[in-house]
C-alpha positions, 0 to 999 in steps of 0.5 A, a space after each residue: 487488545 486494540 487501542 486508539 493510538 493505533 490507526 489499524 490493527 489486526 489481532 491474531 488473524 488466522 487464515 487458511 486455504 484448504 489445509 494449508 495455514 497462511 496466516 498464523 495468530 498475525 497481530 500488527 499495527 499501523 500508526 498514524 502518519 507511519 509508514 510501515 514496511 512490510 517484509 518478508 521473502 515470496 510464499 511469507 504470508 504478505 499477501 494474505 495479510 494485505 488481503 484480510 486487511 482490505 476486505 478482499 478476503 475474510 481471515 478465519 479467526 482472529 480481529 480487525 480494529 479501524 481507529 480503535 473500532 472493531 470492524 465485522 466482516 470487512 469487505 472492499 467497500 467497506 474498506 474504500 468506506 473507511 479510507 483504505 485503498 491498495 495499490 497493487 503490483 499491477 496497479 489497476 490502471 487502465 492502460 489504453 485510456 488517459 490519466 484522467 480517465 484513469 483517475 476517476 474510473 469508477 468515481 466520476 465527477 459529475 455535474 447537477 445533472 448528474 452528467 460526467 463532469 470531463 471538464 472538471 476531472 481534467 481540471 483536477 488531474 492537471 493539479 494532481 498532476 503538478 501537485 501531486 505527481 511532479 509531472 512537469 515535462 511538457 510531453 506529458 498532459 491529462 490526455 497523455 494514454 497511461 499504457 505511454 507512460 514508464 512504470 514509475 509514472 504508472 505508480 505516480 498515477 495510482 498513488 495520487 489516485 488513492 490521495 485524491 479521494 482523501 484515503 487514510 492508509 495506502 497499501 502499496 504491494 511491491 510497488 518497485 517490482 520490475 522498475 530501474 534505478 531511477 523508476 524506483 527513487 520515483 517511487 520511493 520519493 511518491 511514498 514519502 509524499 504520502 506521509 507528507 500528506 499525513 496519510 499512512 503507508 503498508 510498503 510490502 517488499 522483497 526489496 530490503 533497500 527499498 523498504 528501509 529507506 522509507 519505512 518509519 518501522 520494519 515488520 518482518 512476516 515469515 511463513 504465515 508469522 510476525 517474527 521481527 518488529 523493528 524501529 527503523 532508525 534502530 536498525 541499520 540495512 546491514 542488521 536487517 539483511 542479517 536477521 533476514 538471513 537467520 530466518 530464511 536459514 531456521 524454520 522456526 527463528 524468531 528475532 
């Protein structure tokens, strides 16, 4: 049953690829102001999930709630509509041209006349920028070329993005894939200022390190199921690590 406390919910969401299921009955919800990490190993189903959530696939069975409203045949821009934006892996920046650019590609600022407004979308880049982005270094501007920048840099950009035009949940897709140490504690650091802002947060990883250390709450998906549901602060790293274990080692554990 959706309910209200709930900022989205999907209920028994099914969700088929020829005659192989990816989805299996998957219920989950996302609070307000949560951030929920979303775990599980290559091939569990996350992606799927995440897909169905934002409008870019239809499930085969099952409901998708916004704030307590059922919604019918989600798609993408009816996804943006309601204030769900997904960053990700590739993090659909446009790496040849500069931060700004890439913060209003698509959704251009305009003036009355209804030409592109340059000078106010820097203006609003640079407070991004300071406000959003912690970018302080002077080597760094609205002009700076995203393709220049480091990884977590390339995130920060996108992130603040999705915060700019006000989106309620933020769906990051292995946001750390492939970064360092210190690229990835930007990163994290970047999540925890979403919930800062009041938003929500879907954090799907591999990385069990990473999801714990910001996620409100752990969801552990394995192959097309929701097989763990934990309140992070009840669950220690080192417990999490044991159940994701037990179920890379039974096919049909549920903990």
């Amino acid at each position: 049953m959706n309910d209200n406390n709930f900022l989205m919910q999907t209920i028994n969401i099914s969700k088929y690829y020829g005659s192989i299921q990816a989805l299996k009955g998957v219920s989950i919800d996302v609070g307000y102001n949560e951030i929920l990490g979303l775990v599980g190993d290559n091939g569990a189903g996350k992606t799927s999930l995440i897909k169905t959530m934002t409008g870019v696939q239809q499930p085969d069975s099952g409901e998708i709630y916004w704030k307590g409203k059922k919604i019918i045949n989600l798609d993408v821009a009816r996804a943006r509509q309601l204030g769900i934006t997904t960053v990700f892996q590739d993090k659909a920046l446009s790496p040849q041209h500069p931060i700004w650019r890439n913060i209003f590609m698509g959704r251009e600022l305009t003036n009355k006349l209804g030409l592109i407004n340059i000078k106010k979308q820097k203006e609003e880049t640079l407070k991004l920028m300071k406000e959003k982005m912690s970018f302080t270094s002077a080597t760094i501007d609205t002009d700076t070329i995203v393709g220049f920048m480091s990884g977590g840099e390339q995130q920060g950009v996108a992130i603040s993005r999705a915060l700019y035009f006000d989106s309620e949940l933020i769906i990051l897709d292995e946001p750390t894939t492939g970064l360092s140490l210190t690229e990835s504690k930007k990163v994290l650091d970047f999540v925890i200022s979403i919930k800062k802002e009041g938003k929500s947060v879907v954090f799907i990883s591999h990385n069990l390190f990473h999801a714990h250390s910001v996620a409100d709450r752990i969801v552990i998906i394995d192959r097309g199921k929701i097989v763990g549901n934990f309140i992070k602060d009840s669950l220690p790293l080192s417990e999490l690590e044991k159940k994701m274990y037990l179920i890379a080692s039974d096919e049909h554990a549920t903990i």
